[in-house]
C-alpha positions as CSV (number, residue, x, y, z in Angstrom):
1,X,12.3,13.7,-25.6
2,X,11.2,13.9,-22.1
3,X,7.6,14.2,-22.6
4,X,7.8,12.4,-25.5
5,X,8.3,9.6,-23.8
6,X,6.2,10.3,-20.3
7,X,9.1,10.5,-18.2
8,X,8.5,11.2,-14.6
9,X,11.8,10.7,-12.9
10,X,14.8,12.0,-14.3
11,X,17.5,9.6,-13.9
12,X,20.9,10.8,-12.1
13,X,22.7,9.6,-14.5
14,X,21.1,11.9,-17.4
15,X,21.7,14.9,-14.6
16,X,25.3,14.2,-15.2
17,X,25.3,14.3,-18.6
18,X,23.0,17.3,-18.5
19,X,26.0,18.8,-16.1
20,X,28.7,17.8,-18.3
21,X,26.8,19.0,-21.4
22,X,26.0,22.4,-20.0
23,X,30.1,22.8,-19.1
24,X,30.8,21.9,-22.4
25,X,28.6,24.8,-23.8
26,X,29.9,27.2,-21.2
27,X,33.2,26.0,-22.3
28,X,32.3,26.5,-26.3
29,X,31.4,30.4,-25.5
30,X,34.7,30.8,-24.1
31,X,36.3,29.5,-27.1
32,X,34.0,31.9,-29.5
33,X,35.0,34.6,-27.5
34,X,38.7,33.7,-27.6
35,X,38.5,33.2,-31.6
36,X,37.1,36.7,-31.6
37,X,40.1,38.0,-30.0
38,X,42.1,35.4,-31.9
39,X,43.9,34.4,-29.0
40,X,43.5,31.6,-25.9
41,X,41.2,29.3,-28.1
42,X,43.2,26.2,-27.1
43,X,42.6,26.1,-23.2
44,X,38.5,25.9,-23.4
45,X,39.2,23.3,-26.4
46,X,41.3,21.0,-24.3
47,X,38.4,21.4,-21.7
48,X,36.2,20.4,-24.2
49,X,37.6,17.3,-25.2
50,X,38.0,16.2,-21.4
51,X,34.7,16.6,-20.7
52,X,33.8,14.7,-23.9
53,X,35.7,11.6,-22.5
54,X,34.3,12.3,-18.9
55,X,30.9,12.3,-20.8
56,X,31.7,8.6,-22.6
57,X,32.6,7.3,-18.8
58,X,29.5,9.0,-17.4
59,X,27.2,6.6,-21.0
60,X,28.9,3.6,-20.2
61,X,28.5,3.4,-16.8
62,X,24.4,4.6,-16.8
63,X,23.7,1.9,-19.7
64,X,25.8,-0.8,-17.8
65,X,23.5,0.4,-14.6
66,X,20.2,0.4,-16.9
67,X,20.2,-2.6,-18.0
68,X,21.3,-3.9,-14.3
69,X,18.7,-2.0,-12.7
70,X,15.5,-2.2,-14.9
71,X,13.7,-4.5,-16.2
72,X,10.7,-3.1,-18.6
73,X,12.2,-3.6,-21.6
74,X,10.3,-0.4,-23.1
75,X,11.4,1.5,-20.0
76,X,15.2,0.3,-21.1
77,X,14.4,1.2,-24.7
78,X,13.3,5.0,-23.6
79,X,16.1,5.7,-21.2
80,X,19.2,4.1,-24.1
81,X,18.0,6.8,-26.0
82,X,17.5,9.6,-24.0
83,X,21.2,8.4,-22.8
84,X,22.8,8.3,-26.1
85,X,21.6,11.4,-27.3
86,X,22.7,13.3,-24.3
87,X,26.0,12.1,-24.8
88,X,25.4,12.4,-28.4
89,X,25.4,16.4,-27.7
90,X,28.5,16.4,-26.1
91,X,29.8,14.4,-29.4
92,X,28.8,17.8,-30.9
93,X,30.0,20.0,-28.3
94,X,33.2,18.4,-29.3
95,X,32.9,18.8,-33.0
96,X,32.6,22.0,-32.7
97,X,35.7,22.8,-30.5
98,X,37.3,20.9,-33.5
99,X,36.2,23.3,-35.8
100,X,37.5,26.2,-33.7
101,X,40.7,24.9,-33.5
102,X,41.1,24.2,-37.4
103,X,39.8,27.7,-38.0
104,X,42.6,29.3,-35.4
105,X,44.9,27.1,-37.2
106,X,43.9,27.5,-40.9
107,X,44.3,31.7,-40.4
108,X,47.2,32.2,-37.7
């Protein structure tokens, strides 16, 4: 989406997401690992889930700032959705914690 859409300065906002998103995938191989062992899946779920809502804070305040900050309307029309889909991912990140759980739970 990046070069899609020329960008030439990454945000620091988007580097947060992009933190938050990359705990939230360290986070999902510790609960693959732990539904391996069928044990401890709960803990890197949990962490999961915060960082979902930490991600959600992180949106709302880098949209609320965009639309301070900028005004090129098609520079505010790239950035929304290079936002939203970042915190999209950690939507998914989420999901799939979900699905661990209800797995763990389905065959304990």
């Amino acid at each position: 989406v990046v070069r899609l859409y020329s960008i030439e300065r990454v945000r620091p906002d988007a580097r947060e997401l992009v933190r938050i998103i990359k705990a939230s995938t360290d986070q999902m191989v510790k609960a693959l690992k732990a539904l391996e062992r069928r044990d401890g899946v709960a803990e890197p779920a949990v962490e999961i889930n915060r960082l979902e809502n930490e991600a959600d804070r992180v949106h709302y305040a880098a949209v609320r700032r965009l639309f301070e900050e900028e005004r090129d309307p098609i520079v505010i029309m790239k950035w929304k959705e290079i936002l939203d889909f970042l915190e999209d991912a950690t939507d998914r990140c989420e999901d799939v914690a979900n699905a661990v759980e209800g797995i763990v739970v389905k065959h304990a």
